[in-house]
N, C-alpha and C positions, 0 to 999 in steps of 0.2 A: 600090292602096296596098301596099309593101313590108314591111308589117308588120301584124297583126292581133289583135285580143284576141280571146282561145280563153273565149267566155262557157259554151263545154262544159263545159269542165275542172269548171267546180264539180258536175256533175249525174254527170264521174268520179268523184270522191274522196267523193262523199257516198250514192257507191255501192257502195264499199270498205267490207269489215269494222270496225264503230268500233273506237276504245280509249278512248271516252268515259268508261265505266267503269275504266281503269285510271289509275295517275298516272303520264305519263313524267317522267323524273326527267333532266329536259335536263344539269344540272349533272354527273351521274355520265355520262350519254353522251360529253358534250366532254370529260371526263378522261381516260376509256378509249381513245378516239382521239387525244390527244395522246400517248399513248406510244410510244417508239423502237421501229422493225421490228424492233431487233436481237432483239426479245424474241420471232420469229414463230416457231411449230413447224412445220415444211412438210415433206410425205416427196418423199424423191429416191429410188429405185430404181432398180438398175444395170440397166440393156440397152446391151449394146456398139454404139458406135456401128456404122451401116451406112454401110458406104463410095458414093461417086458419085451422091450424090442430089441430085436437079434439085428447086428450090421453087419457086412464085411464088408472090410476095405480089400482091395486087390490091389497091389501096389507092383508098380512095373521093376523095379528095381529099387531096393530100400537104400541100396547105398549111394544113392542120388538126394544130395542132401534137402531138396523141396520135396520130395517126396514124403520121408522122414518125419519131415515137420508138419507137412499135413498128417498124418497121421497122428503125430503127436497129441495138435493140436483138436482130432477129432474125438480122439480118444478123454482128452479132457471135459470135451463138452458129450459125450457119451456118458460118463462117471455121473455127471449132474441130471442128466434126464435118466438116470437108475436103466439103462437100456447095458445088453453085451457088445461085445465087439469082439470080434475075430481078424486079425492081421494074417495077409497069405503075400508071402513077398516069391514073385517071379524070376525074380535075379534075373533081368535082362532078355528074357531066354519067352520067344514067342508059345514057344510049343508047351512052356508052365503053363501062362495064360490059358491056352486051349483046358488044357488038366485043370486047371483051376476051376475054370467056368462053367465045365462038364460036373464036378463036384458041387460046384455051388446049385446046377440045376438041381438037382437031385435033394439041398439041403433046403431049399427053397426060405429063404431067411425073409425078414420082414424089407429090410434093404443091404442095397449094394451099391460100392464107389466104386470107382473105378480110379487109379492113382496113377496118372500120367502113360497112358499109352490111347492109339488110334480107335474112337470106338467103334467107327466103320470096318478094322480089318477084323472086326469080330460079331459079323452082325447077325451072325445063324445060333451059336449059343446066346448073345443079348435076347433074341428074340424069344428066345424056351426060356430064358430064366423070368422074362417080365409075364409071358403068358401063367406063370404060376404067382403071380402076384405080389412078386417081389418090384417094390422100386427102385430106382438104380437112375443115380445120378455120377456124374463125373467131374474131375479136376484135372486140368488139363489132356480131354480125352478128344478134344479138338481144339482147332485154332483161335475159336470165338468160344465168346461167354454166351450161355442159353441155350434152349433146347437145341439138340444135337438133330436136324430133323433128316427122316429116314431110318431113325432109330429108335429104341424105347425110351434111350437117356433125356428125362424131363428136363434136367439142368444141367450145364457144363460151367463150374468156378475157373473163373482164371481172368486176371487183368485182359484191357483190350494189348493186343499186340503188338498193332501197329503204334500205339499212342508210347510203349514201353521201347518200342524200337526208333522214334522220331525222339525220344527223350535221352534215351545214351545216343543216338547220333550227334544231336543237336549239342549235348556238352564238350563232344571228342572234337566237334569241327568248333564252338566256342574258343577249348581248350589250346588249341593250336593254330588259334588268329586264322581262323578261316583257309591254315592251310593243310588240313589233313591229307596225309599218303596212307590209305586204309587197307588193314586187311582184316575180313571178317572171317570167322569162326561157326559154322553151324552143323545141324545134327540130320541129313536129309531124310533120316525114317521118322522124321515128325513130322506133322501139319504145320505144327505152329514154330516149329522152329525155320523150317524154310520160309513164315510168314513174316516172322521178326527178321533174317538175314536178308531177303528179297528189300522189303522196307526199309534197311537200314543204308543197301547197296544204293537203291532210289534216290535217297535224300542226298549220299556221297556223290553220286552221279549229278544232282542240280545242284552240286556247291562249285561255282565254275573255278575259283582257286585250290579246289581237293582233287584228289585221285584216288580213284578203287586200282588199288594193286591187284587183289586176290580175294576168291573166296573161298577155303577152302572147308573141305567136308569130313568131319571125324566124330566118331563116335562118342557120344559121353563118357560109356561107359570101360573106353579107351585110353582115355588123354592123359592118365599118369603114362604111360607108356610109351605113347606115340607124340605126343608133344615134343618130346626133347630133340626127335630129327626135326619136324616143322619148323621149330624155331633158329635150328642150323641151317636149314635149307631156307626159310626167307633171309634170314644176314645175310645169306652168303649172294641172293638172286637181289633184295633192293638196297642191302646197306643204310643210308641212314633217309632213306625214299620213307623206307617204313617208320613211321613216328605217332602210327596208332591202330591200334587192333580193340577188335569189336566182336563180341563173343554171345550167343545165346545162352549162354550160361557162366557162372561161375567157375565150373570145373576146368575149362581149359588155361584157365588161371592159377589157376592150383595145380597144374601139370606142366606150364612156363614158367613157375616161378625158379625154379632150382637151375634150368640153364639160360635164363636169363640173368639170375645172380648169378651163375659161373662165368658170364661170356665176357671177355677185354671188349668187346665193341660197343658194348652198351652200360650205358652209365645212368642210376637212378637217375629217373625223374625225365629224360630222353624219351621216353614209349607211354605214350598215355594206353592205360588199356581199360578200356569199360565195358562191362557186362551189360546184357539187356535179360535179367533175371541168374540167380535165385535169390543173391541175399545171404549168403553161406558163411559160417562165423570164420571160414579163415579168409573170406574176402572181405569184411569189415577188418581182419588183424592190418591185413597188405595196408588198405587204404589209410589207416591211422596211422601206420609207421609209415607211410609213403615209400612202401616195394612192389614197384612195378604192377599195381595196380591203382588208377585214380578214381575208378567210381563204380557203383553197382546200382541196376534200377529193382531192387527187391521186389519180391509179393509178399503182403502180409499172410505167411504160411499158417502160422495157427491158428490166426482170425478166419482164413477162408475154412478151417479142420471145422473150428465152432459152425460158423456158415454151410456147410455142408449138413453138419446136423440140425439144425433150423429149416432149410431148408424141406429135409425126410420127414420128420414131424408133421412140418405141414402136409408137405403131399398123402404122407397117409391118411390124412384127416379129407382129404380133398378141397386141401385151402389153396387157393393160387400162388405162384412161384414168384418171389418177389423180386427177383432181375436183377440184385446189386453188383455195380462192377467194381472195386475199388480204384481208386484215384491213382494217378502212376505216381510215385515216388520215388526222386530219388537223392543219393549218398555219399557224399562227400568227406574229403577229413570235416569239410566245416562244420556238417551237424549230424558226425555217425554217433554221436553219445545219445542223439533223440529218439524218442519212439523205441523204447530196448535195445538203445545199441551200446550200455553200459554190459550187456550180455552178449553181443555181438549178432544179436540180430534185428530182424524189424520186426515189431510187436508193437503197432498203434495204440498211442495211450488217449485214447478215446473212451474208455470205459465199456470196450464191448462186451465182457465176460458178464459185466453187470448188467446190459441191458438183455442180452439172449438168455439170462438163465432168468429173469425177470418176469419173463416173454412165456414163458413155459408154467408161471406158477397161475395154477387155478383162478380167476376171481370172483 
């Protein structure tokens, strides 16, 4: 079967620290993450750029739309620091990675990203590629932001998790007066996505008027495909039990949308569905037309592409690693027009592009 319920997942989160004892206060969470980035304090520090540097991104699967856009967005701040860049996309496929990184040792580049895959399940090639003095930072190559430790990876970019996973919780049980019937979505060959769906099951678990239905486990790289049963096999097991689903990503949204618009049981605006990342432009279309999608907690993808190269720079230079996490964010009809979302994504209008290629000029 192409999909499976993770009956684990509960013997996680009820292994986690409570906050039985505390009261989250869902309605101040969703306020604080609906404010504009323009309000972020982030430090830029000048290291001039270095000239003729070779990158490569490694990217787990390009047709994963945060993927993509970190790329994208490195690639544009690559252009401005006059450095190459080389894209090697793995299509999903573990045994590329390996070929990949046996390659890359041998090219021994100035640095290397790593674009969304485990960078512990690769730590015998990491280890030959940094011994020949290549840098190699990551985007979501773990759970947590910062050093990867055990590994050579100096940086890992990526929102905290759990704070993105207490943030779509917190507006789905909001959304539905406190009485969410959940079922969440995750991807169990990741760190961080079992970290967000653990956390998100937690928070379901201490809302004493909600319920976790289910949590079931499918593949990203799957969910055009395999969606369409999942979505016929829960109508058929909670009926209208089910009134919110909770996804680590986008994509399973993008593979529910078509037999959720097909099905007589379900009528817009009935299923709140929120994402805990990526931010994908056809989950800003849903949420604005209000189709079976109410919210997404994005990463700012191309800002973290720029941040990646900021980061290398520095480190070649042996300037210290500057830790930025960014603030969880997140999107609603009410304010997806903000921060690039007349483009249908999140691009904080903070003025970053100005301050990191700033950051880079000589003085």
């Amino acid at each position: 079967m192409p999909f499976r319920t993770l009956s684990s997942i509960a013997a996680c989160f009820f292994a986690l620290p409570s906050l039985a004892s505390e009261a989250i206060n869902h309605e101040a969470i969703v306020a604080e993450a609906l404010r504009p980035a323009s309000s972020w304090n982030f430090p830029v520090e000048d290291a001039a750029a270095l000239s003729k540097k070779h990158v490569v991104y490694l990217a787990a699967n390009l047709q994963n739309s945060g993927i993509l856009s970190v790329a994208e967005g490195l690639k544009e701040a690559v252009s401005k620091l006059d450095w190459s860049l080389e894209i090697i996309d793995a299509r999903g496929d573990q045994s590329k990675i390996e070929e990949a990184l046996d390659r890359i040792a041998r090219l021994a580049p100035d640095g290397l990203v790593l674009g969304g895959f485990n960078a512990t399940d690769h730590l015998g090639p990491l280890n030959v590629i940094s011994g020949e003095g290549t840098k190699i930072i990551g985007w979501h190559a773990s759970a947590y932001p910062g050093q990867i430790h055990g590994t050579p990876v100096f940086n890992n970019i990526t929102t905290n998790p759990l704070q993105v996973a207490q943030v779509a919780t917190s507006y789905a049980i909001v959304a539905t007066n406190r009485r969410a019937g959940a079922v969440i979505f995750t991807d169990s060959r990741f760190e961080i996505a079992l970290e967000k769906s653990n956390e998100m099951a937690r928070i379901i678990y201490l809302c004493a008027t909600c319920q976790l239905l289910e949590v079931v486990d499918v593949r990203l790289d799957q969910t055009s495909e395999v969606m369409p049963d999942v979505v016929s096999r829960l109508q058929d097991t909670y009926g209208d039990l089910w009134n919110v689903s909770l996804g680590i990503n986008d994509l399973y949204f993008d593979g529910a949308f078509l037999p959720l618009s097909l099905s007589e049981d379900r009528a817009i605006g009935d299923l709140v569905n929120v994402s805990a990342g990526d931010g994908s432009a056809s989950a800003y279309q849903r949420i604005e037309s209000d189709l079976f999608q109410s919210a997404t907690v994005p990463e700012p993808l191309n800002f973290q592409g720029w941040q990646l190269a900021y980061e290398l720079n520095r480190k070649m230079q042996g300037l210290n690693t500057q830790l930025f996490v960014a603030p969880t964010k997140l999107v609603t009809k009410v304010n997806s027009k903000e921060d690039g979302g007349v483009d249908w994504r999140f691009d904080p209008s903070n003025g970053y592009r100005a301050l990191f290629s700033d950051s880079w000029v000589a003085k």
